[in-house]
N, C-alpha and C positions, 0 to 999 in steps of 0.2 A: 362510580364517579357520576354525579347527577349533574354537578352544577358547575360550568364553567368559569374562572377566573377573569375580569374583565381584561380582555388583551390592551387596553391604555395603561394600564398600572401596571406597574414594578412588580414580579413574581417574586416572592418570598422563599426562599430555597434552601432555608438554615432549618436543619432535624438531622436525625439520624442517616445515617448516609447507607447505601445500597449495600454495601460488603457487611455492616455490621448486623444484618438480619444471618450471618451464616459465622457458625459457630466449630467447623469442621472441612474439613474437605476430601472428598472421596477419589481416590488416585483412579478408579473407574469413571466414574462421568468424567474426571478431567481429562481421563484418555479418549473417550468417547468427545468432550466437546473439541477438543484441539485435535478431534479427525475434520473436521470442518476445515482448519487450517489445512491437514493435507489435505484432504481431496481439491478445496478452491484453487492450491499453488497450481497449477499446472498453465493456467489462466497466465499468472505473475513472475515466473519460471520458463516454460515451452514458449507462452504464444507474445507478450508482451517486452522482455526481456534475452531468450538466447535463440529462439528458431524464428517465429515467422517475423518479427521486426526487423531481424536483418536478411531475413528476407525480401520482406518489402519493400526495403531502403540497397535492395541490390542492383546490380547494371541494369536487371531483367526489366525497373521499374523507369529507369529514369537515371542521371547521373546521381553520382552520390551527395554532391551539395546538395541539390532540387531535393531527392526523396528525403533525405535527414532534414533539411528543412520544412518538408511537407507535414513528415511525421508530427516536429516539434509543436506546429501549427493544429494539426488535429489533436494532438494531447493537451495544449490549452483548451483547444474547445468543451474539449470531454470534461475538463477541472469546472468551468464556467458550469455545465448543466448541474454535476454536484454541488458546489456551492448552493445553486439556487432548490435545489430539494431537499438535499440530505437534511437539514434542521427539521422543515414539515415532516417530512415523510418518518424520519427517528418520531418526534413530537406526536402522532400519529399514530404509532405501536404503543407509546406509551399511553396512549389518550386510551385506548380503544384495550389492552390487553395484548398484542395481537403478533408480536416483534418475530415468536417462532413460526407463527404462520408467512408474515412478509418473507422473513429468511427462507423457507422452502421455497417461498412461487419463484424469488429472485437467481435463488441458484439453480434452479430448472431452464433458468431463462438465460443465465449465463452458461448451461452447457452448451445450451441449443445454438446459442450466439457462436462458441468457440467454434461447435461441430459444424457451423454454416462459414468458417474459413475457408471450407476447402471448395469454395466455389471463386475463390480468389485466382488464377491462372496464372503464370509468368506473362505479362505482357501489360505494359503502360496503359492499357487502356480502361487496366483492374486495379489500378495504386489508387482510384476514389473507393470502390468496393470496398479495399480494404482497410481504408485508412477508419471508412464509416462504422465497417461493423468492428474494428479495433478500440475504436471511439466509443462506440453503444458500450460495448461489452466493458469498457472502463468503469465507465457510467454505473451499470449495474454489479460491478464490482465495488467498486464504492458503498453503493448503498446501501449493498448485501454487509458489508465490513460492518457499517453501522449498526446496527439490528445485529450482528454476531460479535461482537464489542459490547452491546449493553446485555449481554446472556453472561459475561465472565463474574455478574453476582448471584448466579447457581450455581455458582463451581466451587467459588475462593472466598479467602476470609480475607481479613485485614492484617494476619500476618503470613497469609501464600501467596496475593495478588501476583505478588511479583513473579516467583519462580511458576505461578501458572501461567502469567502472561508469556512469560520469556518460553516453558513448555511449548505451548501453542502455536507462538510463532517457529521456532527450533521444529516444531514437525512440521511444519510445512514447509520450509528447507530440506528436508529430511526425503518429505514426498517427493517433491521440486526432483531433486537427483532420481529417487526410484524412477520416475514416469519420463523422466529425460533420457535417462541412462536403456530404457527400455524401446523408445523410441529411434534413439542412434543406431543399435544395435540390432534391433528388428527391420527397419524400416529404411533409416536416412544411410548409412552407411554402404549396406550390402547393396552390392551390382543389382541382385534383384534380391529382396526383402520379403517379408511376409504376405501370402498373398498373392505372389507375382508383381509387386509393387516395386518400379524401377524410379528412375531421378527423371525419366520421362515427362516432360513438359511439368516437371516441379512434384508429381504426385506423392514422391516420400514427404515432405512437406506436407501437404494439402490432407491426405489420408492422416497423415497425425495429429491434425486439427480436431479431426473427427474423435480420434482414441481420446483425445484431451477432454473433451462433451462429454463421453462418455464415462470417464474414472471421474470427471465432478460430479455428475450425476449419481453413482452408484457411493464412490467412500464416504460422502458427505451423511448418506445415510445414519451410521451412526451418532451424530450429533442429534438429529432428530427425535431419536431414537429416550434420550435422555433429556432434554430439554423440554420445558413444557411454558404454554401459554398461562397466562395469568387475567383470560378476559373480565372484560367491564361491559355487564348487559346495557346499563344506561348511561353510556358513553356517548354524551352530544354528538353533533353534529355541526364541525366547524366548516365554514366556508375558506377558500384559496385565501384572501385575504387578511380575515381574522386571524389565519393561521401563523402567519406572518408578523401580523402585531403580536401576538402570543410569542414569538420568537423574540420581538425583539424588546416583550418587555420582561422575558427570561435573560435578558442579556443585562438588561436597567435592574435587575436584580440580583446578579453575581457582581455586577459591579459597586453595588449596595453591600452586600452580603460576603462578597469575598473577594475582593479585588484583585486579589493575584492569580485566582482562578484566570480571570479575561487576559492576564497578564501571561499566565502560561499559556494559553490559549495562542495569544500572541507569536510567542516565541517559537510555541511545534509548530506553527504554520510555516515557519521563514525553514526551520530544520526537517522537517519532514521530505518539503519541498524538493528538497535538496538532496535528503535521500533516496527520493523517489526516484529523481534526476540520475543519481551513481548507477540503479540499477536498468533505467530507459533507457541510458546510451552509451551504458558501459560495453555492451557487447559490439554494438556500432564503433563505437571508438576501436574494439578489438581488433575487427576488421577493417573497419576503412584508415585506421593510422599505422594500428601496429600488424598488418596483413595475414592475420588467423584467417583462415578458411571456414568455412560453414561446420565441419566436422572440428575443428580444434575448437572454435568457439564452444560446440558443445562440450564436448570435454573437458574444458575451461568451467563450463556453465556447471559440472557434474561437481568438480571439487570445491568452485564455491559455495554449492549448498552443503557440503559435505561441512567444511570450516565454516559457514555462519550458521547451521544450525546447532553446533555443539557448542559455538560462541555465546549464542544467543539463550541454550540453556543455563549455560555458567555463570554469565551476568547473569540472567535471570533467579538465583541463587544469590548472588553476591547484590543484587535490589532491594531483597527481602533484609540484607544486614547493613548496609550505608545508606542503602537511600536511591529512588530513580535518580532524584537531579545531578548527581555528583557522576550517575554512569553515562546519564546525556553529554555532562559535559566533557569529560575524558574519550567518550566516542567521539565528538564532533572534533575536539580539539584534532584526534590522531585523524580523523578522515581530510580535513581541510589540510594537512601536513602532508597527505600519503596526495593527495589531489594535484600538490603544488609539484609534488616528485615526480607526478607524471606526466605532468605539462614539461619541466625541466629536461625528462629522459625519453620523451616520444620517441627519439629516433634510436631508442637502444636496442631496439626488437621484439621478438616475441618473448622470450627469457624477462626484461624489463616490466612487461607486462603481467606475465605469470605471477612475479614475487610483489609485485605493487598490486596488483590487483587481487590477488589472494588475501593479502593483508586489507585491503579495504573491505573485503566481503566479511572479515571479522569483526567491524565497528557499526555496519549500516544495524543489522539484525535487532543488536542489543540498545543500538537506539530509540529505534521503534518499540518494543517492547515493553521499555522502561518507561516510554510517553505513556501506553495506553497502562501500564498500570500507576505511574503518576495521578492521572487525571482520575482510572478507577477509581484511589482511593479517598477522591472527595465529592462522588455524586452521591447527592440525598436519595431514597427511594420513592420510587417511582417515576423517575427523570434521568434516568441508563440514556433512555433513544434519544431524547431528544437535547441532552448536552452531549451526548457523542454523537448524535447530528452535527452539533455546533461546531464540534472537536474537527468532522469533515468539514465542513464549509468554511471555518476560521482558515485549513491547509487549503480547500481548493480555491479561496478567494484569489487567494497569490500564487495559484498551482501555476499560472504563466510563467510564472517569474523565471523555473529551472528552465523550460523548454524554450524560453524566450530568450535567457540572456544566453544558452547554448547555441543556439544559429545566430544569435549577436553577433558572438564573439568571434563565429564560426566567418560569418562577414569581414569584421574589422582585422582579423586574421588574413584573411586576402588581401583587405585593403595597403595593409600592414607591410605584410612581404613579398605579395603579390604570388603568392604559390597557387597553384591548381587546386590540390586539397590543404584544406587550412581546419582539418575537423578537431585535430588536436586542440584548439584554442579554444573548443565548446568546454572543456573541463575546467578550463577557469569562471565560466560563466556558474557551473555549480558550484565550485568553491568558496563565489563569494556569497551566494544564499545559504549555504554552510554556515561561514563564518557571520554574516548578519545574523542567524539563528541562533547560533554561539552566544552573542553581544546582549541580545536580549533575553536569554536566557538566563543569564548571570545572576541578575536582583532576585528573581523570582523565588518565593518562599513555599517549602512544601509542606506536607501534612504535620510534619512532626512540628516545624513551627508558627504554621497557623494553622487552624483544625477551621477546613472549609466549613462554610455555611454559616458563618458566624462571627467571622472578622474579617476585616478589611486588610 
């Protein structure tokens, strides 16, 4: 690529699209690329979702409002830096070749991130510590996602996208349990653990941050292993700026070129969102409403990857014969239903929580899934990074929205009843970025009745 497109004008983005360079697909690399998927879970799984979040948001930190709402506060922030990179930095790999090289430095740097948890302590005066490198480490999750989202047109064709996307995510589920389940059992549960590792000023925690650094660093290997860069020797030189106009005049050109594309775009942002939200403070909710302890949550945590990864491969099978939008919408519909159920039943216990909550780990999975092979199958080639750039930053523009309208509601909840914990009420805040996702997902037209890059 010698010669830049003037970032003023409208990028023309109608051609053959990235899947259609692949005529096969090899049940080997696609095992190999969706190890990326497990080894990254432990990140999305252990540290963000069932051990050190509620952790963080435990007594040890601060009351339970304060840290949940702390949390909520620092995972906007973290959505805001994505938004403003993920599109350059996608746009970037693509410009340059380079997307498998960004993907290795990123996930090096997100083990290191995890593995630097364990400098976090019980004691309030480490809830910024943690909240920051929780934050970083989103961040570069993110952008790693990006960059291993534009690699699934080495893998799949146009008629596997889907049961390899649904694959992919389904093992990292799969991992999520293994590295959880080994973590409980080694470490967090036993009086004294592996090691001599005791519950001593939090260290079964703290040292499983470290394990967590570790297995992303080593499984991820594989992906590597089969993926290759596709450099560009004379690949300009964009400045911050330019970069940006180039963005947004890739935007002035799906909206030209394919309008519904911006229109889906739209839509996963409000549902993703919201997704994201089920699995942030689903574990928090576990315990601070429906009073799981630190060991049931995990065990909780163990059999929801157990049922959303086998969910997620099944849809992902049944993508490839309906269609993603029809499985988006049948997920979102049953998630804002199962949402409403446990707003209604908070006070029914831990049992309430088990069968509602299991049933919700069934629908988030295959959501997600069926988005990214949605959108896979209308990027043109050589533009993977940097529409699934866009794909990040359309979700993190509004990434406030779940964690915002959760300590909302979490608020007007007090206001409301005037109860000490009011955390239950944060679940309605994600339901209705659910259900706004839902709304605007509806019109949207997929590949089979508008072939992107080409129609409006």
């Amino acid at each position: 690529m010698s010669t830049i497109t003037d970032p003023a004008e409208p990028q023309n983005l109608s051609g053959p699209t990235a899947l259609e360079g692949n005529s096969e697909t090899s049940k080997r690399r696609v095992l190999a690329w969706g190890m990326w998927d497990w080894g990254s879970q432990p990140f999305n799984t252990v540290i963000t979702t069932f051990v050190f979040s509620v952790y963080l948001t435990s007594s040890a930190f601060g009351e339970t409002n304060h840290t949940s709402m702390m949390l909520s506060v620092s995972t906007a922030l973290a959505g805001l830096f994505v938004a403003l990179l993920a599109p350059v930095l996608g746009q970037n790999s693509d410009r340059k070749g380079r997307t498998v090289r960004n993907l290795r430095i990123q996930t090096l740097i997100l083990a290191a991130l995890s593995a630097a948890l364990f400098f976090v302590k019980p004691e309030p005066a480490y809830l910024i510590l943690g909240l920051f490198l929780l934050g970083a480490g989103s961040v570069i999750s993110e952008i790693a996602g990006v960059n291993y989202n534009a690699t699934i047109d080495q893998v799949a064709t146009p008629r596997t996208v889907g049961r390899v996307s649904g694959f992919g995510w389904g093992l990292g589920y799969l991992g999520g349990i293994i590295v959880l389940l080994l973590l409980f059992f080694l470490f967090i549960q036993p009086e004294v653990g592996l090691f001599g590792v005791t519950g001593e000023d939090a260290l079964d925690i703290r040292v499983s941050m470290v394990v967590c650094g570790i297995w992303i660093a080593l499984f991820t290997i594989p992906a590597f292993l089969v993926l290759r860069d596709r450099p560009k020797e004379h690949a300009p030189r964009v400045g911050v700026v330019d970069s940006y106009k180039m963005v947004w005049g890739s935007i002035k050109g799906l909206w030209t070129t394919s309008r519904h594309t911006v229109y889906f775009l739209m839509a996963s942002a409000l549902f993703r969102d919201g997704l994201a939200g089920v699995f942030a403070f689903g574990a928090i909710l576990a315990a601070g409403t429906f009073g799981l302890s630190a060991s049931e949550v995990i065990i909780f945590g163990a059999a929801a990857n157990i049922v959303a990864g086998l969910a997620t491969m099944a849809f992902g099978l049944l993508d490839d014969r309906i269609g993603p939008k029809k499985v988006i919408l049948f997920c979102l519909a049953s998630l804002v239903t199962l949402g409403i159920a446990i707003f209604v039943f908070h006070d029914g216990g831990k049992s309430v929580f088990w069968v509602l909550g299991l049933l919700l780990t069934i629908f988030v999975g295959p959501a997600q899934a069926a988005s990214r092979s949605f959108l896979a199958r209308l990027i043109p080639q050589g533009k993977s990074g940097e529409i699934f750039g866009l794909y990040a930053t359309t979700g993190r523009v509004v990434s406030f929205l779940s964690p915002a309208a959760f300590g909302l509601f979490i608020w007007l909840g007090h206001l409301i009843t005037g109860q000490e914990n009011t955390q239950y009420w944060g679940i309605l805040g994600i339901v209705l970025v659910l259900a706004a996702g839902f709304a605007v997902m509806i019109p949207v037209k997929e590949h089979t009745q508008h072939r992107m890059m080409g129609h409006s």
